[in-house]
C-alpha positions in Angstrom: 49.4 -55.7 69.8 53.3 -56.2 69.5 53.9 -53.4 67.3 57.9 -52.4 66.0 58.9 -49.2 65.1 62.0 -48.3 63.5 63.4 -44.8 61.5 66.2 -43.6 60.4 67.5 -39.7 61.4 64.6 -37.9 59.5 61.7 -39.5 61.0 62.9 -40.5 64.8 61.0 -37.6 66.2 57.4 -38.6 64.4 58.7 -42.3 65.9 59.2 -41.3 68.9 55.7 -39.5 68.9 53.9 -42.3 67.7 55.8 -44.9 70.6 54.2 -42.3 73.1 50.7 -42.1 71.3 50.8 -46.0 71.1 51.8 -46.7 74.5 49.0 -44.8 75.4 46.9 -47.3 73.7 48.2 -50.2 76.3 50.0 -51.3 72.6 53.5 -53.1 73.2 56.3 -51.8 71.6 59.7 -52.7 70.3 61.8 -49.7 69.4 64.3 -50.6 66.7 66.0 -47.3 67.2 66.9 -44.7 65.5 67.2 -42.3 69.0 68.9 -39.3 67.4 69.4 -36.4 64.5 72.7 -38.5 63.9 73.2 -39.3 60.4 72.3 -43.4 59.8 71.6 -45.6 57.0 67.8 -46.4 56.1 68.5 -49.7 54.9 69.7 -50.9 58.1 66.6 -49.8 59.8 63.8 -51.3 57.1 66.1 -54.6 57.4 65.2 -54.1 61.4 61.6 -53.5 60.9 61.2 -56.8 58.3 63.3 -59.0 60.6 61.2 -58.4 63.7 58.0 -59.3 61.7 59.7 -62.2 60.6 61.1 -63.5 63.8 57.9 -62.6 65.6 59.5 -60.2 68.1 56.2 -58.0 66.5 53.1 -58.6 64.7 53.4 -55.2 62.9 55.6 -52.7 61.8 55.8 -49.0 61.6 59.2 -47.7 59.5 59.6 -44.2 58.9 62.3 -42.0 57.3 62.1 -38.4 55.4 59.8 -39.7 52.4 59.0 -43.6 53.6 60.0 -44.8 50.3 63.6 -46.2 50.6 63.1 -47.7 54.3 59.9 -49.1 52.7 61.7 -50.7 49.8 64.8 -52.0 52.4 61.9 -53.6 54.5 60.2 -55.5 51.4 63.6 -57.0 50.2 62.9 -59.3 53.4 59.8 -61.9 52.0 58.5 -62.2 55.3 57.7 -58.1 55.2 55.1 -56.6 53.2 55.2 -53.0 53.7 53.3 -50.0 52.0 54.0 -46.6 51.6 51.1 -44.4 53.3 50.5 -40.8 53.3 47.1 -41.1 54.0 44.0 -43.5 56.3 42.9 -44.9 53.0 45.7 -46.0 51.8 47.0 -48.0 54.9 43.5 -49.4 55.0 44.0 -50.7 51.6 47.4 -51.8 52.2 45.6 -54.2 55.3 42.5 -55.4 53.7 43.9 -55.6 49.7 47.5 -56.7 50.7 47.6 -58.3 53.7 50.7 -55.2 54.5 52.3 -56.0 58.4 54.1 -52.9 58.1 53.9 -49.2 56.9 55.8 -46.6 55.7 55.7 -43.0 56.7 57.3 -39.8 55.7 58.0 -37.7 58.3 59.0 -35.0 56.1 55.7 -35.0 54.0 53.4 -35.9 56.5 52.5 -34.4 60.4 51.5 -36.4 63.4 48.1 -36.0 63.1 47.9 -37.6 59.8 50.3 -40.2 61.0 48.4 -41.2 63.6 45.4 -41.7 61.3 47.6 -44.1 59.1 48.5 -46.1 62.0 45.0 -45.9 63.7 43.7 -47.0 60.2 46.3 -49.8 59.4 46.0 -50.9 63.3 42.4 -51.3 62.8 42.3 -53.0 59.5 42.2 -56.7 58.6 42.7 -58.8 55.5 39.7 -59.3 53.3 41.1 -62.6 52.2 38.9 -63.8 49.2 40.0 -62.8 45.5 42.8 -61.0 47.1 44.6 -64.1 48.5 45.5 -65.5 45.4 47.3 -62.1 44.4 48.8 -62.0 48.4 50.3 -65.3 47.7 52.3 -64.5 44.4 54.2 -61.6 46.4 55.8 -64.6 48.2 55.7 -67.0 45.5 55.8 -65.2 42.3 54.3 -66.7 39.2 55.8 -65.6 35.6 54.0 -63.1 33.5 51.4 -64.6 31.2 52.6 -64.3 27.8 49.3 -64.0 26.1 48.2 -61.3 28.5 51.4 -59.3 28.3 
């Protein structure tokens, strides 16, 4: 699988951790960088991430920073990207089989590489479940206004 990883300067070690582990897998990978402690700009990086998926330089995406919230939310302003926030397996297996997510988020300063690998090993392994979740898959796309009566 063509998988892209990008971070920011808080999580390119656990990145660069995770390329290795992944390469070891035979996966391909497409580093979208950040290679340093440097200071950068997360948004720039979850913009990376979303464009790859969207382009089809990668089939999923792996974005990382200190808490995986705010290069999470920079890769979902892209509607092609539909990436979740995971600190643990079961919620990057939910993001794959409820949400049809390409990409995850991880905090490198909340979470170690052994529970990073088991997000990615889950999310890697996952598949959509299609079904009644389609419909709700579709609106993030295409969103449908709020029912009034139901509000």
């Amino acid at each position: 699988m063509r998988i892209a990883l990008s971070a920011d300067h808080a999580g390119y070690l656990l990145k660069d951790e995770l390329i290795e582990w992944l390469r070891e897998q035979n996966h391909e990978i497409v580093d979208l960088g950040t290679n340093g402690p440097e200071s950068v700009d997360y948004p720039r990086y979850g913009a990376s991430l979303a464009e790859a998926l969207a382009d089809g330089r990668a089939e999923r995406g792996i974005a990382i920073c200190g808490s995986g919230i705010g290069i999470a939310i920079a890769a979902n302003r892209n509607p092609a990207c539909r990436c979740a926030q995971v600190a643990e397996p079961l919620s990057a297996a939910l993001a794959r089989s409820h949400n049809d997510a390409n990409a995850i988020a991880l905090g490198a300063r909340l979470i170690g590489i052994e529970m990073a690998k088991a997000c990615v090993a889950a999310f890697l392994d996952g598949s959509f479940a299609g079904g009644r979740h389609q419909h709700r898959v579709d609106q993030l796309a295409h969103p449908e206004p709020a029912d009034k009566e139901n509000a």
